[in-house]
N, C-alpha and C positions, 0 to 999 in steps of 0.2 A: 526753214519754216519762215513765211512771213512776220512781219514785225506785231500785227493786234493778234493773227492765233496764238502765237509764244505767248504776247502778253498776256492772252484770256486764260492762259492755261498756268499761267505762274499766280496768278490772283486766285488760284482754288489749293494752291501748293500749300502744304506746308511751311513754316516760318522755318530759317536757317539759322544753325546756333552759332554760323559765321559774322564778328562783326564787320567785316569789309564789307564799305559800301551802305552800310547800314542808314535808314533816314535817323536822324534824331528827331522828336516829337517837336513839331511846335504849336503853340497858340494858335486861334483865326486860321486854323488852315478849312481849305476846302476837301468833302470827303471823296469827291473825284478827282483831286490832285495828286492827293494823298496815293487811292489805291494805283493810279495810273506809274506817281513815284517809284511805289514798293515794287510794282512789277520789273518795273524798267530799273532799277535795282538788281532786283532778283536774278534779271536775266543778266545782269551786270558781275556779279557774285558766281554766275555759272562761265562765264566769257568774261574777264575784263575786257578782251579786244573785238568785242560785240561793237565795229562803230556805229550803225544804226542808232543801237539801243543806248551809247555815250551822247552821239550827239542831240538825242532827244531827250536826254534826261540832262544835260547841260540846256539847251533851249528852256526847258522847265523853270531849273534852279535861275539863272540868268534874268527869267523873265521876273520870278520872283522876289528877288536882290535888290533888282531896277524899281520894280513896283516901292519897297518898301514897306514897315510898319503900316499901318492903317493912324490918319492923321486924322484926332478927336477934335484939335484945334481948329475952326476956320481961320482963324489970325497967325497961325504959324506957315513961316516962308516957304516955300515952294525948294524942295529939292531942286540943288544945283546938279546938271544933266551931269558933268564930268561925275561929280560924285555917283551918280546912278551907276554909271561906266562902269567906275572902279567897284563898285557894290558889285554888278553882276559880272565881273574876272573875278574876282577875289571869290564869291560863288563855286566859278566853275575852277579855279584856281583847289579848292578845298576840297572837291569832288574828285578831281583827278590825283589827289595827294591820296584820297581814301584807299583809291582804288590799285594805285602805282603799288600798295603793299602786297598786291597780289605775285604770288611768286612769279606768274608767267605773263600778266600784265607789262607790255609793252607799249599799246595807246596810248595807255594815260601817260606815261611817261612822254612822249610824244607832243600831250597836249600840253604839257609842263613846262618843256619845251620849246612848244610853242609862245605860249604866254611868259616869257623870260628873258625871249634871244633877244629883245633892245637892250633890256637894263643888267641882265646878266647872264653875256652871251656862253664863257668856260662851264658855266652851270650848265645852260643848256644842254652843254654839248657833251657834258660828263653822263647828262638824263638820256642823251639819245645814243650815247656809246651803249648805255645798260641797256637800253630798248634794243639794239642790235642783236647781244648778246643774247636776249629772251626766246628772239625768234628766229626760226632755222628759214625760214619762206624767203629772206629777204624784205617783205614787205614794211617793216617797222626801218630798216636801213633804206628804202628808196625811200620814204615818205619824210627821216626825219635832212637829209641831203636836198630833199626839197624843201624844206622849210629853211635851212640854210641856204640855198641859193635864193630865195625871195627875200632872204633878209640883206642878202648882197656878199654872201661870204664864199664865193664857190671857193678857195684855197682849203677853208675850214670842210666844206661838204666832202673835197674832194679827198684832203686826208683821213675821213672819215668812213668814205668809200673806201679805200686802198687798206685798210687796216684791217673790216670783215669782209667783203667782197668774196664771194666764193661762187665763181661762174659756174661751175657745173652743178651746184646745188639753188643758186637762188633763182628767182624771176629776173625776166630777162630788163625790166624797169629798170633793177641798179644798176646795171650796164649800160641806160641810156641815162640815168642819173650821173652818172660817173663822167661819161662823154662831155655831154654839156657842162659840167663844171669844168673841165678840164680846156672846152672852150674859153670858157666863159672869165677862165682863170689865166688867160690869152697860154698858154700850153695844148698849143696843136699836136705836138711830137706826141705826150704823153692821150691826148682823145683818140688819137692814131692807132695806138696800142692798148687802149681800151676797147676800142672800135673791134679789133682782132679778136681780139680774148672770149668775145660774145660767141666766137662762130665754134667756140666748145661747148656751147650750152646745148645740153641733150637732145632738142627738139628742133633741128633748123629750120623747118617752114616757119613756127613759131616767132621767128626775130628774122624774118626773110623780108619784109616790109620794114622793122625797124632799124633792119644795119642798112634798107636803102634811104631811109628817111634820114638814117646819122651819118651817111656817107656822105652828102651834100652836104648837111652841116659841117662837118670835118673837113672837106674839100674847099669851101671857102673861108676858114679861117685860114686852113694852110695859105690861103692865094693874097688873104689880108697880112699874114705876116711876111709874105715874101716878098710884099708889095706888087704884084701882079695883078 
């Protein structure tokens, strides 16, 4: 279902007697902030791994972090931007904590994750072993190997691959996840062998473009480490 019929249809729902995710009330709020919140909530408490509906309701809280209290004073200083920053992480840092209690919640763990891996990367990566764990698709294990390869860790991604990795059940992404850290972690021999492993994934037209697009890749790291 698209993201505003969900929403129209969660704002006539019933309240959940679930706190996950729950708004806390505050002051000065706007009352179309609010219901747009609850919804995007709501649908949150139904799906924690509704990305849509995370990243729009991060957008929200974020923007309103940033914003700040409402300043009575004209003579008081100007919010310092870094400070705003760290207001609207800390935000969505507190949202994705809400909702990471969800038993099957894997996202947010994800975006935890995310917001972590500079200043504490073994955290991170304990948050996206459990996101693995949550989900059978794969999809929570390639997403969070890309977040560790952007932060520059492919060793980390790729031991983290090889640990849940289950070709004939996941999507065929952790496979190319897997690959390129394994480049990227200058271990051709092992992207080689990852490369193979793909061609048991149940649907082979499905990864019929992607093992040609990673066989190049693989083919010239091999040629860089041989020096050829």
């Amino acid at each position: 279902m698209a993201l505003m019929p969900r929403l129209r249809q969660l704002m006539r729902r019933p309240t959940s007697a679930s706190t996950v995710g729950t708004r806390r009330p505050r002051s000065g709020e706007k009352r179309g902030d609010t219901v747009h919140e609850d919804a995007l909530r709501a649908m949150l408490v139904d799906d924690p791994n509704d990305e849509r509906a995370f990243r729009a309701l991060a957008e929200l809280v974020r923007r309103r972090a940033a914003e700040g209290p409402p300043v009575d004073d004209p003579l008081a200083a100007p919010v310092d931007e870094s400070e705003k920053q760290r207001a609207a992480d800390l935000a969505v840092w507190a949202l994705a904590e809400e909702l990471a209690g969800h038993p099957k919640g894997w996202y947010p763990l994800i975006e935890l994750g995310r917001l972590s891996i500079d200043d504490d990367p073994e955290s991170a990566q304990r948050r996206f072993a459990t996101a693995a764990e949550r989900d059978h698709t794969g999809r929570a294990l390639a997403q969070a190997m890309e977040v560790l390869r952007e932060a520059g860790l492919p060793n980390e991604a790729l031991g983290l691959g090889v640990g849940h990795w289950r070709a004939r059940e996941h999507e065929p992404e952790v496979g190319r996840q897997l690959v390129l850290a394994a480049i990227e972690a200058d271990r051709p021999l092992e992207a080689r062998q990852h490369l193979e492993s793909l061609t048991s994934y149940q649907d082979p037209d499905a990864v019929a473009a992607l093992h040609a697009e990673l066989e190049r890749a693989v083919a010239q790291a091999e040629q860089h480490r041989s020096g050829t």
